[in-house]
C-alpha positions in Angstrom: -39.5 -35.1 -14.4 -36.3 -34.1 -16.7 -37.5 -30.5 -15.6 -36.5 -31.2 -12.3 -33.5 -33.1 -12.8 -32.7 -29.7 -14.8 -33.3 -27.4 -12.2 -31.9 -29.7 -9.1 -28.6 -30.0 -11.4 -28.4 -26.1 -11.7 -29.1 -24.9 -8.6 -26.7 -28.2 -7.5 -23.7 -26.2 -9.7 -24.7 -22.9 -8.4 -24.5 -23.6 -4.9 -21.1 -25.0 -5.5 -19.7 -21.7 -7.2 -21.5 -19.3 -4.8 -20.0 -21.5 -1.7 -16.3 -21.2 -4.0 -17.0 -17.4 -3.8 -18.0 -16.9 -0.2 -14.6 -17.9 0.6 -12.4 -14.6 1.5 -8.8 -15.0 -0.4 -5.8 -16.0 2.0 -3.9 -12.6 3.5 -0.3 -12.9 2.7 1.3 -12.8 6.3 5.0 -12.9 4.7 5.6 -9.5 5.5 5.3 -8.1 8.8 4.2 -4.8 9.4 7.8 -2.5 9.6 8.8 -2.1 13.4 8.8 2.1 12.6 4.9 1.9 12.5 4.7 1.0 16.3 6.9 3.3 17.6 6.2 6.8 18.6 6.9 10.1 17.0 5.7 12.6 19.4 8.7 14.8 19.0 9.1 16.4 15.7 12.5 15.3 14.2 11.1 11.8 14.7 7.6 12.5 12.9 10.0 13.9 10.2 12.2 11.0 10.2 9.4 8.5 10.3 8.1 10.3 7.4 11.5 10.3 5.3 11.9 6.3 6.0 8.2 6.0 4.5 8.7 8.1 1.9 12.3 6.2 1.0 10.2 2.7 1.4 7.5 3.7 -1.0 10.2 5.0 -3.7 12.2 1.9 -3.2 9.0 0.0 -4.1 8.3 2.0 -7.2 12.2 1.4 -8.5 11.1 -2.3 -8.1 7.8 -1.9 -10.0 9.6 0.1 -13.0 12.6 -3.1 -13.6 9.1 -4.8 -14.7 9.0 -2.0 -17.8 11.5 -1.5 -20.7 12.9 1.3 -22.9 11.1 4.9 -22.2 8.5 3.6 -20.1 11.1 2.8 -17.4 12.6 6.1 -17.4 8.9 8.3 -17.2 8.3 5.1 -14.7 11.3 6.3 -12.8 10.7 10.2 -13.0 7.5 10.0 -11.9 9.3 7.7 -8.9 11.4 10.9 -8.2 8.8 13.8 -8.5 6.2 11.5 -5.8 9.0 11.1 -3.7 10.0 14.9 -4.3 6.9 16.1 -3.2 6.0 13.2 -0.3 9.4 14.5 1.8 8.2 18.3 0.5 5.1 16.9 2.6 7.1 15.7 5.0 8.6 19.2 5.6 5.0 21.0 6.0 4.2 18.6 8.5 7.6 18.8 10.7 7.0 22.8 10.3 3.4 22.7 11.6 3.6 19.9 14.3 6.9 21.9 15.0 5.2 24.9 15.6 2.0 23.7 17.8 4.6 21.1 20.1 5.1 23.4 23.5 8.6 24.1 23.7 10.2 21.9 26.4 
C-alpha cells in the first residue's frame, strides 16, 4: 500500500511539471514588425536602401547591447559593432551591383 501511495504521488508531481512544460512561452507582441519589411524593393537603389536601414537597425542594436559592458570590453564591443556593420553595407554594395546588373534596363 505505501508503495502505491509512492508511486500515485510521483507520477501525481510529474504530470504537473510535464503539463508546466508543454506550455509554449508567451511571444512578446510589443514590437511590430518595421513597416520597411512589407514594402517592395524591386528596383535596386531601394534593395540598397532597404539593406542600409537594416544594416543601421542592427548596429543601433549592438550600441545598445555594448552600454550593458564597461571599460575595454565596451570599446572591442563597439569595434566589433563598426567592422559587422562595415562589412553588412560592404554586402549591401555586392548585392545592389549584382541585382543591378541582372535588372533589364528600363
Amino acid at each position: 500500500m505505501k508503495k502505491n501511495i509512492l508511486a500515485l504521488s510521483f507520477l501525481a508531481a510529474l504530470a504537473a511539471l510535464s503539463t508546466g512544460a508543454a506550455h509554449a512561452a508567451e511571444e512578446d507582441v510589443s514590437k511590430a514588425d518595421p513597416a520597411r519589411w512589407y514594402q517592395p524593393d524591386d528596383a535596386p537603389k531601394e534593395r540598397l536602401r532597404n539593406l542600409g536601414k537594416e544594416a543601421d537597425a542592427a548596429y543601433g542594436e549592438a550600441l545598445r547591447a555594448c552600454k550593458e559592458q564597461r571599460g575595454k570590453q565596451a570599446g572591442m564591443c563597439r569595434k566589433d559593432a563598426r567592422a559587422t556593420r562595415k562589412d553588412d553595407m560592404a554586402r549591401a554594395k555586392r548585392i545592389y551591383d549584382d541585382y543591378k546588373a541582372s535588372s533589364p534596363a528600363p
